[in-house]
C-alpha positions, 0 to 999 in steps of 0.5 A: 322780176325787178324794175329799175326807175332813174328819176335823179334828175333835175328836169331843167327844161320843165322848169318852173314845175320842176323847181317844185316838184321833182320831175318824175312826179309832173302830173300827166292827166292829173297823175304823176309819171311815176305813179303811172309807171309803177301802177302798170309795173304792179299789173303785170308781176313786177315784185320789186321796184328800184327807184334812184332819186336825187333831186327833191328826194324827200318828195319822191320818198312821201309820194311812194314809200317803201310799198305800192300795190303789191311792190316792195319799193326801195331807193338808191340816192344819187347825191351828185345827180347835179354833177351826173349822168344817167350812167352814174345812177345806174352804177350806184345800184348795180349790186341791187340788181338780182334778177330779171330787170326792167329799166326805165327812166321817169319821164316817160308817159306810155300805153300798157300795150308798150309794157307788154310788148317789151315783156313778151321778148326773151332776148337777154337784151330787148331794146324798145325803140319806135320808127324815128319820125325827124319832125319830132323826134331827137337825141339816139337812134339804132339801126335794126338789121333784117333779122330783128337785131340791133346793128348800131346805136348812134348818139346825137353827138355822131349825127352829122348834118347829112345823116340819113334817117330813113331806116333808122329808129328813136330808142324810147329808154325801156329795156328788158334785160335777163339775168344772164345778160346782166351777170355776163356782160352789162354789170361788169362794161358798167363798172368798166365804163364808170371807172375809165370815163367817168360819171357825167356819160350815158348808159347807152354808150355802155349798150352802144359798146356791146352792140358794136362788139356783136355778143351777146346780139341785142334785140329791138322791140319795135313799137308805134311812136303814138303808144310814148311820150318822153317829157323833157320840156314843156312841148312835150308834156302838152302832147302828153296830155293831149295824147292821154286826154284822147287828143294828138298823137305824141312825138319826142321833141 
């Protein structure tokens, strides 16, 4: 099993700390988001992990190198990542996927408990998602039929100011997707996606496509809103810390 981290950006919303160190590395709790992220990869088999880094790479390359437990670590540069978007970041490493793959980006903060929830599906496509809470919570969300399948992904920009809510949930950017589901169907919308639309677009949107195609049926993982934290800005990070101290429950902002 492999796992792949997008953790090219900038994260301009946690500036003055980003403008230091790159975002993944934000310590939460004395420790950096990446370093938490691969020590609960290493516990639970991953053999190898992809990072894509861009902004203050070099930093990201002395924090990790090229072994961490019992993981082989190896990169992707995105040198556009200030040009880009997350779509473009996981094109640049499509021929490095070759097994089962766990995506995830770096600005997340999150329980074991998430991990294993994700990992104990055996869908091609397993979306982690948590019940969408609107006080503190933004950007895409799904809709989950009865059966335990995603219906519809919804980005902000289709969220009108009269959009209900109530039985809608936050994607929280964690996937498990199997080799089949790779090889048959989301490599080859990626590529297609890249080369019509263009790099400044988001992966989700390539879901969202095969979501609304029907096949193949993509399953959400649903988990509590308290078990993650997204960290975009500095609200954020101070739930986070709150939440991995002991304190509040998180919410994304």
């Amino acid at each position: 099993m492999q796992a792949i981290i997008l953790a090219a950006g900038y994260g301009k919303r946690l500036r003055p700390l980003t403008d230091s160190v790159p975002k993944c590395l934000v310590p939460v709790g004395g420790k950096p988001l990446l370093v938490r992220s691969l020590e609960l990869l290493d516990a639970r088999g991953v053999h190898d992990v992809l990072l894509v880094v861009g902004h203050m790479k070099d930093k990201v390359y002395q924090a990790v190198g090229h072994q961490f437990g019992r993981m082989r670590v190896s990169y992707v540069e995105n040198d556009l990542y200030d040009k880009t978007n997350n779509v473009y970041s996981l094109w640049l490493a499509r021929d490095r996927l070759l097994d089962d793959v766990l995506l995830l980006e770096c600005d997340l903060c999150y329980d074991a408990s998430v991990l294993d929830a994700l990992l104990a599906r055996q869908a091609g496509c397993n979306v982690l998602l948590s019940k969408y809470d609107p006080s503190c919570m933004d950007g895409t969300v799904v809709r989950v039929a009865q059966d335990g399948t995603i219906e519809e992904l919804i980005i902000k920009k289709r969220q009108q100011k009269d959009f209900a809510y109530g039985d809608m949930y936050k994607t929280v950017n964690m996937y498990y997707f199997r080799r089949d589901f790779l090889d048959e169907y989301l490599l080859a919308y990626l590529d297609l996606y890249v080369r019509v639309h263009g790099r400044q677009s988001y992966y989700e949107l390539v879901l969202g496509l095969l979501i609304y195609l029907g096949e193949p049926r993509c399953q959400a993982v649903i988990v509590e809103g308290g078990t993650w934290c997204e960290i975009d800005n500095a609200e954020d990070l101070r739930r986070a810390e709150d939440r991995f101290r002991g304190g509040e429950t998180p919410c994304r902002d």
